[in-house]
C-alpha positions as CSV (number, residue, x, y, z in Angstrom):
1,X,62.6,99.2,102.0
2,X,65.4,99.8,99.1
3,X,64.4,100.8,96.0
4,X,65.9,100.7,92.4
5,X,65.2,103.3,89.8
6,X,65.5,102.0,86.1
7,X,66.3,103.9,83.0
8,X,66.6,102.6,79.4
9,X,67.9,103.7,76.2
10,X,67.9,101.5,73.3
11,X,66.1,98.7,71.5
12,X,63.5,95.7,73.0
13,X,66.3,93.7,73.9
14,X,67.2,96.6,76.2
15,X,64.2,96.5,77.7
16,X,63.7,93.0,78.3
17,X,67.1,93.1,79.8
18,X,65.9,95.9,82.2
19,X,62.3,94.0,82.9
20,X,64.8,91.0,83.9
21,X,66.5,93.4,86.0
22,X,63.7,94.6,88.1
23,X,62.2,91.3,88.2
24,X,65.7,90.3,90.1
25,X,65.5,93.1,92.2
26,X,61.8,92.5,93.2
27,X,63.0,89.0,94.6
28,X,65.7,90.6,96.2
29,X,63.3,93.1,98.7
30,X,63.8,96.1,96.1
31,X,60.5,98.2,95.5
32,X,60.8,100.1,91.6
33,X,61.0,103.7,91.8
34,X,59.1,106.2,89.7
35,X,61.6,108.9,90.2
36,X,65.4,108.9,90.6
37,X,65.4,111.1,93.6
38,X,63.4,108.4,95.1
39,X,65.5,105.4,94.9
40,X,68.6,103.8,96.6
41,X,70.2,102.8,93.5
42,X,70.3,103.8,90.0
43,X,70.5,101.9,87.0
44,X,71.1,103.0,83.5
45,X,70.8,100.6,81.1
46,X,72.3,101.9,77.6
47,X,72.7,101.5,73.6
48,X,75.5,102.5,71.7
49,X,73.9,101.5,68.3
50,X,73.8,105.5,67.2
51,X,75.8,108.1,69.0
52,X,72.7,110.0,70.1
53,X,71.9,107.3,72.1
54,X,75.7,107.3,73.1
55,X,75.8,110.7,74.5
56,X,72.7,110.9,76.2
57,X,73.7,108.3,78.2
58,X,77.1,109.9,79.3
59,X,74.9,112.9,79.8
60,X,72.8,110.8,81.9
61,X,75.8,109.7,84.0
62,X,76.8,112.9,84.1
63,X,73.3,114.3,85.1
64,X,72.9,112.0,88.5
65,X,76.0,112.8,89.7
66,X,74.4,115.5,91.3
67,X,72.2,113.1,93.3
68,X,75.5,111.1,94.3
69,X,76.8,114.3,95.4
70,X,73.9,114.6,97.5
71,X,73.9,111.6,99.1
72,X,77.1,109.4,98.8
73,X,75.3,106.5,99.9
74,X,73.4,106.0,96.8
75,X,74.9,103.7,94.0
76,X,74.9,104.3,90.2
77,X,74.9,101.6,88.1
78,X,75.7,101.8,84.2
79,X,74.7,98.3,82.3
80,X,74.3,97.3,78.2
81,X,75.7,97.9,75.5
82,X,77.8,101.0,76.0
83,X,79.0,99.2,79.3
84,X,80.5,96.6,77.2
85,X,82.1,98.5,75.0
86,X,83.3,101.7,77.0
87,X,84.2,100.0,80.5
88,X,87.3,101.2,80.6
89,X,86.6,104.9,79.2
90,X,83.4,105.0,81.1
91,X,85.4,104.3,84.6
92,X,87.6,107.8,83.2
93,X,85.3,109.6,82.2
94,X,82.3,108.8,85.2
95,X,84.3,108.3,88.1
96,X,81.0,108.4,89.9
97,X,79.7,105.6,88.7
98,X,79.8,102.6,91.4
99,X,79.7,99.5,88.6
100,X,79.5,98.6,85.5
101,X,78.1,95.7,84.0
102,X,78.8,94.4,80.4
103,X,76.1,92.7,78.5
104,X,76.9,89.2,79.5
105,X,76.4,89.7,83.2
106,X,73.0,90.3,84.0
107,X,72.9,87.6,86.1
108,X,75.9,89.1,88.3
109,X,74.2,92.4,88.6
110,X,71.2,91.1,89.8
111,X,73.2,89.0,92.8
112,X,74.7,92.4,93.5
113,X,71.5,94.3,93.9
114,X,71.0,91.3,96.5
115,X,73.7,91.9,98.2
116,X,73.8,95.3,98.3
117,X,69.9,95.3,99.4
118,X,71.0,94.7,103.3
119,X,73.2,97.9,103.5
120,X,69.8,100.0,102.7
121,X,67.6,98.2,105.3
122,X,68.1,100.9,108.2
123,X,69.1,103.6,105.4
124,X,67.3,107.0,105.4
125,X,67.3,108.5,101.6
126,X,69.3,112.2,102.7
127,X,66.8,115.0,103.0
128,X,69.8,116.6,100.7
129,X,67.8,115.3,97.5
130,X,64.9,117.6,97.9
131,X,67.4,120.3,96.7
132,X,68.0,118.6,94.0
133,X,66.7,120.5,90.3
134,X,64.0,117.9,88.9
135,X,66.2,115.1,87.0
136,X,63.3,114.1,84.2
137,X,64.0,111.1,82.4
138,X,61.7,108.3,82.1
139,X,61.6,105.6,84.5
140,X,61.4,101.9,83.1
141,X,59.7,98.8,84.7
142,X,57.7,100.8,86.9
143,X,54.3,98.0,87.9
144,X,51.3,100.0,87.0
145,X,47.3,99.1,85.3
146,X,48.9,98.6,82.1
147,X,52.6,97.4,82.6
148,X,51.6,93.5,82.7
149,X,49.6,93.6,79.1
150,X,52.6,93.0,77.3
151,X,55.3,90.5,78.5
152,X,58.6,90.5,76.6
153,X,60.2,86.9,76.2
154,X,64.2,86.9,74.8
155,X,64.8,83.6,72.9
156,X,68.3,84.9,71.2
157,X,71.1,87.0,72.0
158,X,73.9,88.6,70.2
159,X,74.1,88.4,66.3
160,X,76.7,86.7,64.4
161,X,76.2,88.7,60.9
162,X,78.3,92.1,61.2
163,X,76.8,94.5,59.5
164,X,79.7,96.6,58.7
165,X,77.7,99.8,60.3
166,X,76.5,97.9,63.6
167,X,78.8,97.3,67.0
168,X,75.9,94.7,68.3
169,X,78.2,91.5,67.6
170,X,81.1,93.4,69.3
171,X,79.3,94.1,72.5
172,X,76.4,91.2,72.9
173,X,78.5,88.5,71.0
174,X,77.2,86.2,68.3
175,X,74.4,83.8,68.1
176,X,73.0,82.1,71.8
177,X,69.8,80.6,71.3
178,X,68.0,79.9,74.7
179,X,66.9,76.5,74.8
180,X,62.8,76.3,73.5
181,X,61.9,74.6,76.9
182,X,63.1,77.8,78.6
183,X,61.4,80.1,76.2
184,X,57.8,78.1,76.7
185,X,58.8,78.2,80.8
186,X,59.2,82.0,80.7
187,X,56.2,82.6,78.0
188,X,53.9,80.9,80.2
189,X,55.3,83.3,83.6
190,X,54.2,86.4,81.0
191,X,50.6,84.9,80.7
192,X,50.5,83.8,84.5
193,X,50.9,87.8,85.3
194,X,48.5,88.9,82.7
195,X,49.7,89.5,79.6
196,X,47.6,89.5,76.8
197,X,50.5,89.7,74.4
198,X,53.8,87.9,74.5
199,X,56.5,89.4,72.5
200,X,59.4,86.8,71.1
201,X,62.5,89.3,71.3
202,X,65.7,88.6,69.1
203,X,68.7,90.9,67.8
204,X,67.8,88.3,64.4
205,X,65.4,86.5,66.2
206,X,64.2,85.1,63.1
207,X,67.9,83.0,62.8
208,X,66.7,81.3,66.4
209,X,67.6,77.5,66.1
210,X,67.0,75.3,69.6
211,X,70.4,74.5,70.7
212,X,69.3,70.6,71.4
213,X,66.5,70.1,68.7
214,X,67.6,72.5,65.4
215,X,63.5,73.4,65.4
216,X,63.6,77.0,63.9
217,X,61.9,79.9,64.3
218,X,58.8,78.9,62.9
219,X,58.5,75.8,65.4
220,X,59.3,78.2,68.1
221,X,55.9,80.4,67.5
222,X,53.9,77.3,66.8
223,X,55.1,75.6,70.1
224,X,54.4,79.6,71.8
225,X,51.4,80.0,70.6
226,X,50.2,76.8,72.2
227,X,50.1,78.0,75.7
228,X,47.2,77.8,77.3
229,X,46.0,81.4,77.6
230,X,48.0,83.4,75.2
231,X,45.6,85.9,73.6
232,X,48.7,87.7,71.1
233,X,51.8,86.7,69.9
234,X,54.5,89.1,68.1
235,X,58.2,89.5,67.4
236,X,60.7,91.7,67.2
237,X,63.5,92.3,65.0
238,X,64.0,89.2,61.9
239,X,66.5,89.7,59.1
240,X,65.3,89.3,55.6
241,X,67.8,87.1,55.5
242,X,66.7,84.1,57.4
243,X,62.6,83.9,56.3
244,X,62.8,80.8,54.7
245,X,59.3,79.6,52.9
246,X,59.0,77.1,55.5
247,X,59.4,79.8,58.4
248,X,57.2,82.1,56.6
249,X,54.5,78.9,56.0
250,X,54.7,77.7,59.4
251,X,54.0,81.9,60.5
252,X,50.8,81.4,58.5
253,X,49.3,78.7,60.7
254,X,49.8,80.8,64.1
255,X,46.1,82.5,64.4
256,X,47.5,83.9,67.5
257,X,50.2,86.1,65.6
258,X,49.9,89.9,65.3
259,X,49.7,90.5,61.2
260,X,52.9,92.8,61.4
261,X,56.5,92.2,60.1
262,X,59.4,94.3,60.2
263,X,61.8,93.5,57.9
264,X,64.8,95.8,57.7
265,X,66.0,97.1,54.6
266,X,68.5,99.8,55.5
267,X,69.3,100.0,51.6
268,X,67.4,99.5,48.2
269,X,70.9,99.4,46.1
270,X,72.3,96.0,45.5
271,X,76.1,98.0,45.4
272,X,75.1,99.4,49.5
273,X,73.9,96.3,50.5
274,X,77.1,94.8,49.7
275,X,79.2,97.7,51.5
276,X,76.7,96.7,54.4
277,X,77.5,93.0,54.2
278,X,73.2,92.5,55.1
279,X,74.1,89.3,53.1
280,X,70.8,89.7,50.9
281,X,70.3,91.5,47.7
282,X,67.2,93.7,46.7
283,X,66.0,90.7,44.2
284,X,66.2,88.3,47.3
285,X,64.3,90.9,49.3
286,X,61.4,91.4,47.0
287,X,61.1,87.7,47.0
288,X,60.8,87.7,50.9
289,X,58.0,90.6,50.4
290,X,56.4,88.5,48.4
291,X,56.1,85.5,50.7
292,X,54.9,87.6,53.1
293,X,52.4,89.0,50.5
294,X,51.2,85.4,49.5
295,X,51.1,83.3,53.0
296,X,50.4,86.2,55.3
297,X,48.3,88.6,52.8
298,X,46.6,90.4,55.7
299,X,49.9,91.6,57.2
300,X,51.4,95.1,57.5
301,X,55.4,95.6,56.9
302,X,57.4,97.9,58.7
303,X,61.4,98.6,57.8
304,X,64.9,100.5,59.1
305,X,66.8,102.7,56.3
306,X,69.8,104.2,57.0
307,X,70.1,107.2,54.6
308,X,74.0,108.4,53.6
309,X,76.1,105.3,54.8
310,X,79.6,106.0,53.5
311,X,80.1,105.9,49.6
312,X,76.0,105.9,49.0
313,X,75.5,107.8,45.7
314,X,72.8,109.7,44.2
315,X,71.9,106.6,42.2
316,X,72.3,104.4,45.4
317,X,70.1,106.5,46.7
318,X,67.3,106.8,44.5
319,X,67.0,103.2,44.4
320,X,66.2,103.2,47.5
321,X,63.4,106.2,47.2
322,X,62.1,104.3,44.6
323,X,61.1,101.8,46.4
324,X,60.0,103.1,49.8
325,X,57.7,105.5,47.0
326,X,55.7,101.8,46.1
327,X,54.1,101.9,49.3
328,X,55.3,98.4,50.7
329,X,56.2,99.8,54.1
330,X,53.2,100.7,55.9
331,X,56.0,102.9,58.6
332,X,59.8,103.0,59.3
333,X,62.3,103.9,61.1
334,X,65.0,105.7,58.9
335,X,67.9,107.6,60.3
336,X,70.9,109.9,59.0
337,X,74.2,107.0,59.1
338,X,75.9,107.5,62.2
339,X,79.6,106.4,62.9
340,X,80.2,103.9,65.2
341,X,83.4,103.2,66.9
342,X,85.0,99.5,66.5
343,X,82.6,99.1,63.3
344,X,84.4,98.9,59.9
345,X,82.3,102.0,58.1
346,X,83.2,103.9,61.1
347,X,86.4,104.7,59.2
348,X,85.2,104.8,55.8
349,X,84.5,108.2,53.9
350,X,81.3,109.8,55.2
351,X,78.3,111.3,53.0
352,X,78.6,115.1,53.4
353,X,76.2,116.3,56.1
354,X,74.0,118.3,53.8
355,X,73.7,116.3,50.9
356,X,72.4,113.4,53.9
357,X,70.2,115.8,54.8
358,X,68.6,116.6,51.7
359,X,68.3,112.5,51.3
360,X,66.7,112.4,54.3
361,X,64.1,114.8,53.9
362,X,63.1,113.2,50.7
363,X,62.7,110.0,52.2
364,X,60.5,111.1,54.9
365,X,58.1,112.9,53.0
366,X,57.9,109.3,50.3
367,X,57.4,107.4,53.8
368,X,54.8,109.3,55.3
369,X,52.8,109.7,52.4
370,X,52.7,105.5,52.5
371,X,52.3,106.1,56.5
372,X,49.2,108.1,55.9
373,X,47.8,106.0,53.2
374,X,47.7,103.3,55.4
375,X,45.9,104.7,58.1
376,X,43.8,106.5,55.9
377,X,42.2,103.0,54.9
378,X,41.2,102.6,58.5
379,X,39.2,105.8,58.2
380,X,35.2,104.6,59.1
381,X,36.3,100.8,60.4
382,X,36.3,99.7,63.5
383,X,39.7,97.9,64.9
384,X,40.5,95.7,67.8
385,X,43.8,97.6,70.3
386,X,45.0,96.7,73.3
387,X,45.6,99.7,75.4
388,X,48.3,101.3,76.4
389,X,48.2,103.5,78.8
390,X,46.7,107.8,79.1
391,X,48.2,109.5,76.0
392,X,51.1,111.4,77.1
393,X,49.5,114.5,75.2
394,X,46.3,114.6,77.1
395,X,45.8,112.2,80.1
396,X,41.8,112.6,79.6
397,X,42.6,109.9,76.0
398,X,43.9,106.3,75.7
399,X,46.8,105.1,73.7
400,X,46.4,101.7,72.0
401,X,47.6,99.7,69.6
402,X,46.0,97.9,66.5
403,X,47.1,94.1,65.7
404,X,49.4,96.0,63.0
405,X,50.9,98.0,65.5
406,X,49.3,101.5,64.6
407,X,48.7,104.3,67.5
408,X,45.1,105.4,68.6
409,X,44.3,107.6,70.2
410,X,40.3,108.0,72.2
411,X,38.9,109.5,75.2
412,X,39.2,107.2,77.8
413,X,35.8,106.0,79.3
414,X,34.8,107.0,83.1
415,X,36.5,104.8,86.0
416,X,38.4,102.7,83.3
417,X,40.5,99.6,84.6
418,X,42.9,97.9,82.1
419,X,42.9,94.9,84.5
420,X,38.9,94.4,83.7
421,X,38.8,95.8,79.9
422,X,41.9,95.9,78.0
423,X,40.9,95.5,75.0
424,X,38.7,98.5,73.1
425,X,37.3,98.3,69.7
426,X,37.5,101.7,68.4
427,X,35.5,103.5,65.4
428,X,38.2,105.3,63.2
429,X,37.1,108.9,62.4
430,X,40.7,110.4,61.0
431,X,44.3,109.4,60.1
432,X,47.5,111.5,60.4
433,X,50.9,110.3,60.0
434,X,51.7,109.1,63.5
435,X,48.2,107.0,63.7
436,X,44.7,107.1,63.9
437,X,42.1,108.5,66.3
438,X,38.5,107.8,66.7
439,X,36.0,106.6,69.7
440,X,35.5,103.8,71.7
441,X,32.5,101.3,70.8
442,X,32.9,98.4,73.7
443,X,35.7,97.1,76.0
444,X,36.2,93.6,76.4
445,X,38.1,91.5,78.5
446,X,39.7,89.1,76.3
447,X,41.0,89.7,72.8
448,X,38.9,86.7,70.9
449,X,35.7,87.8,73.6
């Protein structure tokens, strides 16, 4: 039987276009493989949002050319982001690479894994491989106890804001909003094979408008949430722009959402914002957290800050320590700027390396300290995760999530089956900056069991 190997760098709408990947291969005959060296084809879906993410994907390329080497009949196949934008580079650079596939055409690569799943019927993977030095990586889609738990549901793609740092527009387009009928179809698949949370996925997925109807955003979780057998509901990533009072009201009636929100700041100066064009000021902001603060009371808030974007000052700066140093953001995600190619700041003046540093530095230590605070309140409670998966640290613990989307970590009980238990209710004993830790009280099949 052919088999596909999957490997993912980027955001969740990287992975849900991967998950609909393997999903099209699985019709197709394909098993998933675990390990590169084990599959008939190889695909490598990729980001090009920071130029880490850029190069280890061309290192990636580079790095399975040794298993095309080995065995010509295997086909490489580069998709995403960095597809669309580098097609023509790419085919230069990685002459190895059989196709590439932009971010539009998922639905042609998946009717080429079915065609191409014939030639591997009577194909026998070359014993060559075996020589092969272990590739590592991390394989994506792979079906395993946990794998169904969480089902990720795109309702938008592309963004139609251009951010003057961000090449998303320029390689996934602007705004298309899936019709709500399709959503609710594919929502209802995720609960059919098990998942106890549904995650709505979005570039802004907080901007979704039904292409027939206009109902917003908020509609869209009501009308989700309303599925028989949804346990969960979440979403991932809104702009602060687009939480309208009504959204954020209408967010307040869903019992079945997780209370998290991640609301990306990327600057606390008004004069960055602007250079930015995130089309919100730090006034407008505030009045979003406090929305959040008055209909949803209960719920964490997460954040991205990009530290040294080009012409960022010390004052610019400090605003923005500031305000991460009031606690609001239970975690982020905060990264040194990084030049993009075919954005407008990627030919603007950059920050000097060591003066982002220092920035940076600062800003992690004012984040964590709010990180740690807010675990430290969990200290001595008890809280509701669904698991994971073994922590990669130590196999003998589980990994798990609370409803605000913090880590714990407990030893995992004898003969353990996600499929019967996935949800643990776990004493919290200590707190550290990545999460919590602690010991597991009962197991229960359904979240509101």
């Amino acid at each position: 039987m052919a088999s596909v190997y999957i490997e993912t760098f980027g955001c969740q709408m990287n992975e849900a276009d991967s998950r609909y990947i393997a999903e099209r291969a699985s019709s197709a005959g394909y098993t998933i493989a675990g390990r590169p060296e084990e599959a008939n084809v190889l695909v490598l879906n990729t980001c090009t949002v920071r130029d880490n993410a850029e190069r280890r994907a061309y290192g990636r390329m580079n790095h399975f050319k040794a298993l095309k080497d080995a065995d010509p009949a295997l086909k490489l196949v580069v998709m995403g982001c960095l597809a669309e934008q580098d097609r023509d580079r790419m085919r230069q650079a990685a002459p190895h690479v059989d196709a590439i596939f932009g971010t539009s055409e998922l639905v042609r690569l998946g009717d080429t894994l079915r065609e191409w799943s014939a030639s591997f019927e009577h194909t026998e993977l070359s014993e060559e491989r075996a020589l092969v030095f272990p590739l590592g990586g991390a394989a994506d889609c792979v079906t395993d106890g946990f794998s169904h738990l969480r089902g990720y549901v795109t309702v938008q793609r592309g963004c139609s804001y251009y951010c003057t740092f961000c090449i998303v527009p320029h390689v996934r387009g602007r705004f298309d909003h899936r019709p709500m009928g399709d959503v609710l179809a594919e929502a209802r698949e995720r609960i059919a094979e098990g998942a106890r949370e549904v995650t709505l996925v979005g570039q802004t997925v907080n901007a979704y408008e039904d292409p027939a109807t206009g109902e917003d955003f908020g509609d869209l979780c009501k009308a989700v949430a309303a599925l028989p057998g949804l346990e969960r509901l979440t979403f991932i990533s809104p702009h602060p722009k687009d939480f309208t009072e009504k959204i954020v009201r209408d967010l307040s009636g869903v019992p079945q959402l997780n209370p998290r929100m991640h609301l990306p700041l990327q600057s606390g100066s008004d004069r960055v914002l602007r250079r930015m064009n995130r089309k919100y000021t730090m006034e407008q902001f505030r009045e979003r957290v406090a929305a959040i603060h008055r209909y949803l009371p209960q719920w964490a808030i997460t954040t991205d800050i990009i530290v040294g974007f080009p012409g960022e000052s010390d004052e610019d700066f400090e605003r923005t320590l500031d305000y991460v140093k009031t606690g609001v953001f239970a975690n982020a995600y905060m990264f040194v700027y990084s030049q993009r190619r075919g954005t407008p700041a990627a030919s603007w003046e950059l920050v000097a390396e060591a003066v982002a540093s220092a920035r940076f530095k600062r800003l992690a230590e004012a984040q964590n300290a709010a990180s740690r605070a807010h675990h430290d309140r969990k200290i001595g409670t008890t809280v509701r995760c669904l698991v994971q998966g073994p922590s990669k640290k130590d196999r003998s613990k589980l990994a798990a999530k609370t409803l605000d989307n913090v880590t714990v970590i407990a030893p995992a009980p004898p003969e353990y089956l996600a499929t019967r238990e996935p949800w643990i209710d776990v004493e919290i004993d200590a707190a550290h900056v990545w999460g919590c830790s602690g010991t597991i009280l009962r197991r229960c099949a359904r979240y509101d069991s």
